[in-house]
Structures are given as C-alpha cells and as structure tokens.
C-alpha positions as CSV (number, residue, x, y, z in Angstrom):
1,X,37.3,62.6,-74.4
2,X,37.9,61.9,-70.7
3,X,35.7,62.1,-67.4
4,X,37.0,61.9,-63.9
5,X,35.9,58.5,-62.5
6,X,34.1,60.1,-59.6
7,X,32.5,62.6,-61.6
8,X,31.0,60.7,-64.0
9,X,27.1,60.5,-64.1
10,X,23.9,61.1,-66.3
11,X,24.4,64.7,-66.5
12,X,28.3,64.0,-67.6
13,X,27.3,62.2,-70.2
14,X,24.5,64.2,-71.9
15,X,26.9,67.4,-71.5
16,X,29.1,65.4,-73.3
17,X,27.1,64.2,-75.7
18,X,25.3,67.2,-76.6
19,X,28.4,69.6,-76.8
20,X,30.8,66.9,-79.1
21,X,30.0,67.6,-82.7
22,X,32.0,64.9,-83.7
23,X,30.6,62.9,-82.6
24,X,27.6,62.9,-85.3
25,X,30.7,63.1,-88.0
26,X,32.6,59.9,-86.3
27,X,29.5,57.8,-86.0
28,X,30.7,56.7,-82.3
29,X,32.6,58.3,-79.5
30,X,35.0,56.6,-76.8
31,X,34.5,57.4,-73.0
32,X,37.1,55.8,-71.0
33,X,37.3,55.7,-67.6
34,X,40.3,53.1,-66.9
35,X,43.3,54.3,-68.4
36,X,44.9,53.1,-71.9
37,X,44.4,49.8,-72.3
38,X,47.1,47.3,-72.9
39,X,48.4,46.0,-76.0
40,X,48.5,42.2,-76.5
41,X,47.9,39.1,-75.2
42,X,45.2,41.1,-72.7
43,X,41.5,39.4,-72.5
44,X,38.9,42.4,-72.6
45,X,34.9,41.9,-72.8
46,X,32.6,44.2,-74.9
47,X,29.3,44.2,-74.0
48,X,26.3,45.4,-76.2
49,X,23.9,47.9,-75.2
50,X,22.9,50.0,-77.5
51,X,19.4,48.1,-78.5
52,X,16.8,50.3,-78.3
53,X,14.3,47.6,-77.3
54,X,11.2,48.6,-79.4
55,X,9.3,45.0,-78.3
56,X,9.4,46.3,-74.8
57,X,7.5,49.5,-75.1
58,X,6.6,51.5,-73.1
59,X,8.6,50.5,-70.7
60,X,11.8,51.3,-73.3
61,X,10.7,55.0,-73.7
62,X,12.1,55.6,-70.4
63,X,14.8,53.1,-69.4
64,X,17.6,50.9,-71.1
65,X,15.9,47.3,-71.7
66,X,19.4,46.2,-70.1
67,X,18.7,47.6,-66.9
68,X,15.3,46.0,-66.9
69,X,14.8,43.6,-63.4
70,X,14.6,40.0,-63.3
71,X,14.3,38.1,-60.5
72,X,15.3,41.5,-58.7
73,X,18.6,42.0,-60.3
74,X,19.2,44.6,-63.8
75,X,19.7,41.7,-66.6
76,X,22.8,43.4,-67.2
77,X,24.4,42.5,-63.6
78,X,24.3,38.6,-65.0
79,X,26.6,39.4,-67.3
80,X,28.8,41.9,-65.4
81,X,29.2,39.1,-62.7
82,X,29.9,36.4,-64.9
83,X,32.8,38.7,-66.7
84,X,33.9,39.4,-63.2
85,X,34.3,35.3,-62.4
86,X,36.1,34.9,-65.2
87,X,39.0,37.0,-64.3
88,X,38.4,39.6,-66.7
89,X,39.3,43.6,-65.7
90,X,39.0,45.5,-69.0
91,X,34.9,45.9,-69.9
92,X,33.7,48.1,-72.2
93,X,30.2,49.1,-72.8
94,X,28.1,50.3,-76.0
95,X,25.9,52.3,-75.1
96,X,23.3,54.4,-77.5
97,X,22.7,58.0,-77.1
98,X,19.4,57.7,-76.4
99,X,19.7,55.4,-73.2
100,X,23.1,55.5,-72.5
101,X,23.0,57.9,-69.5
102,X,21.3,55.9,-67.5
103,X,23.2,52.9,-68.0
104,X,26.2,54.9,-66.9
105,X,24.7,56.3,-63.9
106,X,24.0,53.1,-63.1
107,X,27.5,51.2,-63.9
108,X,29.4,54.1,-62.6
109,X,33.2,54.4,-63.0
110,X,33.9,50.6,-63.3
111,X,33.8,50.3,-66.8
112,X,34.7,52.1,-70.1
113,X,31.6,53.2,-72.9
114,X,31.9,53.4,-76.3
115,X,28.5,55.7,-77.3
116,X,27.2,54.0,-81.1
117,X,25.6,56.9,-82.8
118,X,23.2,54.7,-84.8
119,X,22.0,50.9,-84.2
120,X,24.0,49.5,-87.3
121,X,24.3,45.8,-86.0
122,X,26.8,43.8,-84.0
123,X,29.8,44.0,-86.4
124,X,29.0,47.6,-86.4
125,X,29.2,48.0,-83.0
126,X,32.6,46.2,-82.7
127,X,34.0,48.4,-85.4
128,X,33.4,51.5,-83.2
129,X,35.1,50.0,-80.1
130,X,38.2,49.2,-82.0
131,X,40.0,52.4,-79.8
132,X,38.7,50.1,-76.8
133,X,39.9,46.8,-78.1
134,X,43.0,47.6,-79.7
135,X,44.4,44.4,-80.6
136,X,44.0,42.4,-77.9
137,X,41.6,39.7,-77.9
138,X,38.1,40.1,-76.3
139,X,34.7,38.4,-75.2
140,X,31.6,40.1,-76.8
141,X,28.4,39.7,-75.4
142,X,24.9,40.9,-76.3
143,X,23.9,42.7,-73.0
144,X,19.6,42.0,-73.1
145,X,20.7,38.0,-73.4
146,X,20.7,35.4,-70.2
147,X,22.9,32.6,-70.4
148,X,23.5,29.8,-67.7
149,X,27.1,28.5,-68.2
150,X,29.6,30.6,-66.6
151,X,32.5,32.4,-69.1
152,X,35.2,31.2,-67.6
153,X,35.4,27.7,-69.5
154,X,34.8,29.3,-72.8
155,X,37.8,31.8,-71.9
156,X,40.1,28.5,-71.2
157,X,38.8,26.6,-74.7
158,X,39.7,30.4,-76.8
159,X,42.9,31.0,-74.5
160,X,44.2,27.8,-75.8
161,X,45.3,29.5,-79.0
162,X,43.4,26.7,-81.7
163,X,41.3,29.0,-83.5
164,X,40.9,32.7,-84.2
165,X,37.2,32.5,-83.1
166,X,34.9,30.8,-80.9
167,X,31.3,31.2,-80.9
168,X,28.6,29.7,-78.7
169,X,25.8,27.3,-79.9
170,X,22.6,26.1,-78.6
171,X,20.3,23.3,-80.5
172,X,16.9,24.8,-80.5
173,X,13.8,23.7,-82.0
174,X,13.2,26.6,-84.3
175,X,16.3,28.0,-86.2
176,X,14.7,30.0,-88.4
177,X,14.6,32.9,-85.8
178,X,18.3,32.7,-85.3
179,X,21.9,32.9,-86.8
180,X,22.6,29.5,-87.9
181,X,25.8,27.5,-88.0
182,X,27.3,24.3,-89.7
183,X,29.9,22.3,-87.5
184,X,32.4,19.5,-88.6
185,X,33.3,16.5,-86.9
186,X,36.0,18.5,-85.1
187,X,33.7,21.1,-83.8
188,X,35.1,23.8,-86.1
189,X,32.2,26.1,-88.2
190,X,32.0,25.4,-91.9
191,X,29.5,27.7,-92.8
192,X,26.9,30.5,-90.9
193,X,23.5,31.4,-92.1
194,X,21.4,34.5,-90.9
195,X,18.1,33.2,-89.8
196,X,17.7,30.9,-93.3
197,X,14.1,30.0,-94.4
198,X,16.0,26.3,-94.6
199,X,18.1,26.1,-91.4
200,X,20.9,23.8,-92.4
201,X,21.4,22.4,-88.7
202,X,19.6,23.3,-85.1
203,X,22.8,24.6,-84.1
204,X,21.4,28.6,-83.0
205,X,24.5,31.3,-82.3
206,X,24.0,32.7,-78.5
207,X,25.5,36.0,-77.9
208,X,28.6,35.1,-76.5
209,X,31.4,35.0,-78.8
210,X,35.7,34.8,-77.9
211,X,37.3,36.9,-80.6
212,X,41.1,37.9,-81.9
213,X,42.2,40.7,-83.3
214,X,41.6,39.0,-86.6
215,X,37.9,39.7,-86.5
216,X,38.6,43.4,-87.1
217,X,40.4,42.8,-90.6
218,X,36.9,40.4,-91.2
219,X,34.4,42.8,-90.8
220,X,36.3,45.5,-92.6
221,X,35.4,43.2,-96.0
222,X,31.5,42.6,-94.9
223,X,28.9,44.7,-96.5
224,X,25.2,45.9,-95.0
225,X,22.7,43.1,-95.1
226,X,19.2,43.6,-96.6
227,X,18.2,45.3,-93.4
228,X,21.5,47.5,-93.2
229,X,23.0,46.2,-90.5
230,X,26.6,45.0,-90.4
231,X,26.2,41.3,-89.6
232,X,28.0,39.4,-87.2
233,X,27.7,36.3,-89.0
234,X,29.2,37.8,-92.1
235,X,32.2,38.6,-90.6
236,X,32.7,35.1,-88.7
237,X,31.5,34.0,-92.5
238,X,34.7,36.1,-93.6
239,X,36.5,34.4,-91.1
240,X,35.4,30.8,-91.7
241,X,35.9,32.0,-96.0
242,X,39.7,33.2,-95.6
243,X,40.6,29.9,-94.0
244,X,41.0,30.6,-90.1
245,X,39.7,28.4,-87.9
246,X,36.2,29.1,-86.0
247,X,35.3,26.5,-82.9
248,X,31.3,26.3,-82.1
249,X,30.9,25.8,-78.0
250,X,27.7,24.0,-77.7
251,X,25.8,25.1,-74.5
252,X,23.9,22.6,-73.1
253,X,22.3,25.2,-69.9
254,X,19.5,27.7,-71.1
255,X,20.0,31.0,-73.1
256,X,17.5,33.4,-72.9
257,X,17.1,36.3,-74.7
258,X,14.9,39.0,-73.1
259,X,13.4,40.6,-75.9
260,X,9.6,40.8,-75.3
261,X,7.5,40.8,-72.2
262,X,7.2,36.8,-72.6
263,X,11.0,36.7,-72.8
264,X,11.5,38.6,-69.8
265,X,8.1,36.9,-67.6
266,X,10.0,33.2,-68.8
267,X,13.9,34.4,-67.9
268,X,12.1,35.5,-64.0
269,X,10.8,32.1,-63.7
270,X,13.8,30.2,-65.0
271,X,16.3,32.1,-62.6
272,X,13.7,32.0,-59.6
273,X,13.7,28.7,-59.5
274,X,17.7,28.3,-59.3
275,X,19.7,28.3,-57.0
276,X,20.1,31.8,-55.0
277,X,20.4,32.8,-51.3
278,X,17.3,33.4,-49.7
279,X,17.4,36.1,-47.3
280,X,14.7,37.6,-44.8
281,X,15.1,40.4,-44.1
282,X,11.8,42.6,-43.2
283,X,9.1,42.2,-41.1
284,X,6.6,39.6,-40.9
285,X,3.5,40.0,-38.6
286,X,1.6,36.9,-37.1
287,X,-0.9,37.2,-38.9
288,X,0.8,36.5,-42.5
289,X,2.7,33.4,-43.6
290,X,5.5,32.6,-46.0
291,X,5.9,29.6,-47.5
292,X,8.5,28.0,-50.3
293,X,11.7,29.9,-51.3
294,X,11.0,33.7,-50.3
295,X,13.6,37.0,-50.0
296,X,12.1,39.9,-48.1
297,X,14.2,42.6,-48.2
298,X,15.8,44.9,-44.9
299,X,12.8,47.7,-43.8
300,X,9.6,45.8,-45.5
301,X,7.3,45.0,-44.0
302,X,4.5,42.3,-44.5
303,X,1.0,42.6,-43.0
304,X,-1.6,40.2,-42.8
305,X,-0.5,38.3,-46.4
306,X,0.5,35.6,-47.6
307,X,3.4,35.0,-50.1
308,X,4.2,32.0,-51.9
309,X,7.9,31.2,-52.9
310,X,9.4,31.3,-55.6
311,X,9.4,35.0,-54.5
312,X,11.2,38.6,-54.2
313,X,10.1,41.0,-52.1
314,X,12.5,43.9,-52.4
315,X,13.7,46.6,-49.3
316,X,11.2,49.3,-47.8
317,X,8.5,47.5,-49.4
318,X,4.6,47.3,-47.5
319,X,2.5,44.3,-48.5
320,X,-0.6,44.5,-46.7
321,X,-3.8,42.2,-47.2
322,X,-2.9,40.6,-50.1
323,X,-1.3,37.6,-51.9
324,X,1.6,37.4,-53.9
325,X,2.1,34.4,-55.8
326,X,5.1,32.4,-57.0
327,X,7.2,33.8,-59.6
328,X,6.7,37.4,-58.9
329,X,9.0,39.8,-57.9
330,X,8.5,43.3,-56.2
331,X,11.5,46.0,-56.6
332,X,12.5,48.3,-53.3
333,X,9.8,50.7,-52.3
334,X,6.2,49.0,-53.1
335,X,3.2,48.7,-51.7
336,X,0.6,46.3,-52.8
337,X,-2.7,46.6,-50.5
338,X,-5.4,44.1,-51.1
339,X,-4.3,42.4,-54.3
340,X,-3.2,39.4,-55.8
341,X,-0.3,39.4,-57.7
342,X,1.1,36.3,-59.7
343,X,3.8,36.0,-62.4
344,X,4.9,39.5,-62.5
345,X,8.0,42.0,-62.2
346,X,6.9,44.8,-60.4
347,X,9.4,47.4,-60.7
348,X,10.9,50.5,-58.0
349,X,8.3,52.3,-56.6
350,X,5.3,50.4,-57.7
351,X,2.3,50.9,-56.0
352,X,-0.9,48.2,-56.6
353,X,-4.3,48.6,-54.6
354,X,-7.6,46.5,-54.5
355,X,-6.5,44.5,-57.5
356,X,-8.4,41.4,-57.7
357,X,-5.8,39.4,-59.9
358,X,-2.7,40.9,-61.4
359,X,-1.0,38.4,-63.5
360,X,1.7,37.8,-65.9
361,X,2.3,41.9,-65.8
362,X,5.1,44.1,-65.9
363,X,4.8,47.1,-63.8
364,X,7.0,50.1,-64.5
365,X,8.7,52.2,-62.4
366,X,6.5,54.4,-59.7
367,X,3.6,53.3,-61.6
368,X,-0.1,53.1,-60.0
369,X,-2.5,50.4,-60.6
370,X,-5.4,51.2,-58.7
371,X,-9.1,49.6,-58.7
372,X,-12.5,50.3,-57.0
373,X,-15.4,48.2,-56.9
374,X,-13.9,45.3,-60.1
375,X,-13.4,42.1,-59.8
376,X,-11.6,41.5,-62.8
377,X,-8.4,39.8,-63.8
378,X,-5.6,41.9,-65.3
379,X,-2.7,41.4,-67.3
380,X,-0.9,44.8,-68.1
381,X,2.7,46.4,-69.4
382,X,3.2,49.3,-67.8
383,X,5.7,51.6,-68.5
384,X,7.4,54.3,-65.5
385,X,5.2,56.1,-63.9
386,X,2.1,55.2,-65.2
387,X,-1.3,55.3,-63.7
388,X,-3.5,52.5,-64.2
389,X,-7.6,53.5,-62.3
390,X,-10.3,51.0,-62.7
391,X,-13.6,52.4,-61.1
C-alpha cells in the first residue's frame, strides 16, 4: 500500500496499520514512499528499527530507542547521515508496529518502511524487506548502534565485486557477548559463532554489513535459533558453508551499541568529546560563565550559571542558578533552576528545580524533577512525562 509523500505521518500509519488485515497474515507490510526501486547493480541501505528496547524502560514505553538523543542529535540521524555521505539514495526502514509511527513522523517522506509484525531477528527482518531490496545489493545496519568510521570506504571494498559479503569487525575484550567470527590470512570469514561460551577469536561483528542478493537464497536455508530468532550469523554461516566468499572489515574507531542507560550515558561522552561545531547561540547574562567546548542553542537563555563544556544546551531553553557539568546535554525547551546537573541527557521539555546533584540520569520527555528542602544526590531514568517531587 501507498501514501502520498506529504501526507504521510503518525496518524497515516496507524490508519494503516489498524485497517490492513494482512498484514497480521503476511507477517510484514511494505510502505514505500519513493517509487519502484531499480533492479540491479543499485546500492540500497536497510536500516533496523524494529527493537523494542526493553533495557531502556520506561523510557521505551513511549518512544522508539532509535530516536533516543545523544549528544543532542536522535541516534538514528548518525546513521542517516553517514548513508547520505556515502552516496546512497534508496533507504529503507524497519519499523515495528508498536513504535513505528513515531519514527515515521519523524523521518517523514525521505525514506521507504517496511513494518516487521513480530521481532524475529535480523535475518528475519531482511526476509520481509525483500519487496524493498529486490535484487540489488544493499548495506544493513542495526539502527540503536554508533559507529565511527564513515560507510563510504566499506561501500568501495564491497563495490569491488571480490566477495558476496562483507561484514564489519571489531577486536573487543569480551566476545562472549557478541557474534563471533574466524578470519584467514586473506581477510575472508571461515567460520561465525553466536556469542560462544569459547570465543574462537576477539574478532566481534558490528552492525554494519554490505550484502548481495545472494544473502536472500542464504537465509531461506537457516532455521530459528534456540531463542527463535532467525540469525544473522547463520545465514552469513550459510554463506561462508556453500562456498562464497565473505570479507571481515576490521574497524579500528569505536562501535557503540546503545542498549542500556550505561550504553547511551558512555556513546554522549564519546561523541561530546569529538569533533563538532560549537555554536552559541542564546543568551548569556554577566553574571554566568561558559567555559570548554559549549552549544547554546537560538532563544535560550542562561542566567546567573555556570556551564562547563563538553556541553549541549538546546534552543528556548532557561538555565537559571545552576551548574551544568561536562558531558550533559539539555534537549529544546528546558528549564533547570537551581540544580546541578552532570553526565546526563535531559530530553524535550525537561524541567529540573532545586536539585542538589543530578548525575548520570536520563530525563524523559516533559518530565519534572522537582525538590524542596534535600540535599541529596540523584541518579534517576525517567521515562516522558514523568514527575519526579522530593519534599
């Protein structure tokens, strides 16, 4: 089913959702936005974000994990603008029906969705974008994951034409947590493992992969693992098994993936202290100072604080007696009145008053924190919305 490009929104999508019963009897639906994709030699990008993000709860219950901030930008938007670098036009998005509204609200008409009815793994998810993909080769990549290096050289290596696959690497210190794989002296994947009790190498699979068409006969052979989920690693197993040849890029910048409030606290400090342009923007009386690396966004305005960089403070903010510490992060439309905040992502609409020491928190959407008369430290998840009163 079609939707006008400049109709499409959240209420578009749950209409459609809600009214297309087969969509429960297909497993997945396609909404495209862009017109029928080419056959061939054309270069797509899939990008995964149907995850429903249970480590992150509460704040999951009411948004996409994907469109979570860090360091003031949706973690999704990394990977959007590295596709976009690389040359790429065709993107397609999974999306879940639980979440996926918002995500196209948010993405608009750029890109096409394919909805996955049920959370049946990575191979899974490529299965029910094959209307999307065709048979044209494509870059997948797991949307809630953060990765330094740019696409484009990875595009160049798989372009080349050597291998039907190639799959990105990074040596970690614990395997065990990951998809594992074996690499010969040429650089080409002998074997992969699914988070073995016995990693055979430090060698830990990213979520970026380069793909052909041939992936799609591979993970029609694969079976559910022990948790039912169609694996990824089987089918590049398949791959590897039938005799085609799979390169492993080794990354040598960080990867990040943003599963758990640690995750997503470490992933604001590592991009904070990047590069970036620093921009200021608001208002700054005489009375406060800024110091280090700070953005302050257009129509906020800073009163008698100080804030110490590495720092975002976002547009039509008020900060007002109070000291904001390196590494945090205020989204568009806060106000913090005599606190301390350190560490923290503090999302749209925030509002934080007479808190002593907020640290290492994530604050929800339009959620209050609000104290009278403790002097206490606090570390607290928040999810939208929520009201937080200390008396």
């Amino acid at each position: 089913m079609y939707f006008p490009a400049n109709k499409v929104g959240i209420k578009d999508f749950c209409a459609f959702y809600e009214n297309e019963d087969s969509l429960k009897e297909m497993g997945a639906a396609q909404i495209r936005y862009n017109g029928t994709a080419m056959e061939g030699e054309n270069l797509k990008a899939l990008i995964l974000c149907a995850g429903k993000g249970t480590r992150l709860r509460p704040l999951t219950y009411a948004m996409p994990k994907h469109l979570i901030p860090v360091a003031g930008k949706p973690i999704l938007e990394y990977a959007l603008e590295k596709i976009k670098r690389c040359g790429i036009e065709e993107v397609g998005i999974v999306i879940s029906p639980e979440t996926g509204g918002e995500i196209v609200e948010h993405c608009g008409s750029r890109f096409d969705y394919i909805v996955q009815e049920k959370p049946l793994g990575i191979a899974h998810a490529v299965k029910v974008s094959r209307d999307f993909l065709k048979d044209d080769p494509f870059l997948l990549f797991l949307g809630d994951n953060l990765l330094e290096e740019e696409f484009l050289p990875g595009k160049e290596e798989f372009l080349k034409g050597e291998a039907e696959a190639l799959i990105y690497l990074k040596e970690v210190e614990d395997p065990r947590r990951f998809g594992v794989a074996i690499l010969d002296r040429d650089g080409l994947v002998q074997k992969v493992v699914e988070k073995p009790k016995e990693p055979p190498s430090n060698l830990a699979i990213v979520g970026l992969y380069f793909f052909s068409p041939q992936i799609h006969e591979a993970i029609e052979k694969i079976q559910p693992s022990q948790r039912g989920e169609y694996e990824i690693t089987d089918a590049i197993g398949s791959l590897v098994s039938s005799g085609f040849k799979v390169k492993g890029r080794i990354t040598k910048g960080w990867w990040l993936d943003t599963g758990k409030k640690e995750d997503l606290l470490e992933a604001n400090r590592v991009i904070l202290r990047g590069e970036r342009k620093w921009e200021m923007k608001g208002e700054v009386d005489r009375e406060s100072s800024i110091e280090d690396q700070v953005e302050v966004g257009e129509g906020t305005r800073i009163i008698r604080s100080q804030i110490l960089g590495p720092a975002i403070i976002g547009r039509n903010c008020l900060v007002e007696d109070s000291l904001i510490e390196p590494f945090t992060c205020l989204g568009e439309d806060c106000i913090v009145i005599n606190s301390r905040i350190a560490s923290s992502i503090i999302m749209k609409g925030a509002e934080i008053k007479n808190v002593s020491y907020l640290k290492e928190s994530i604050i929800g959407r339009r959620a209050r924190i609000m104290v009278s008369g403790s002097k206490q430290n606090f570390s607290i998840h928040a999810g939208d919305e929520t009201e937080v009163l200390f008396w």
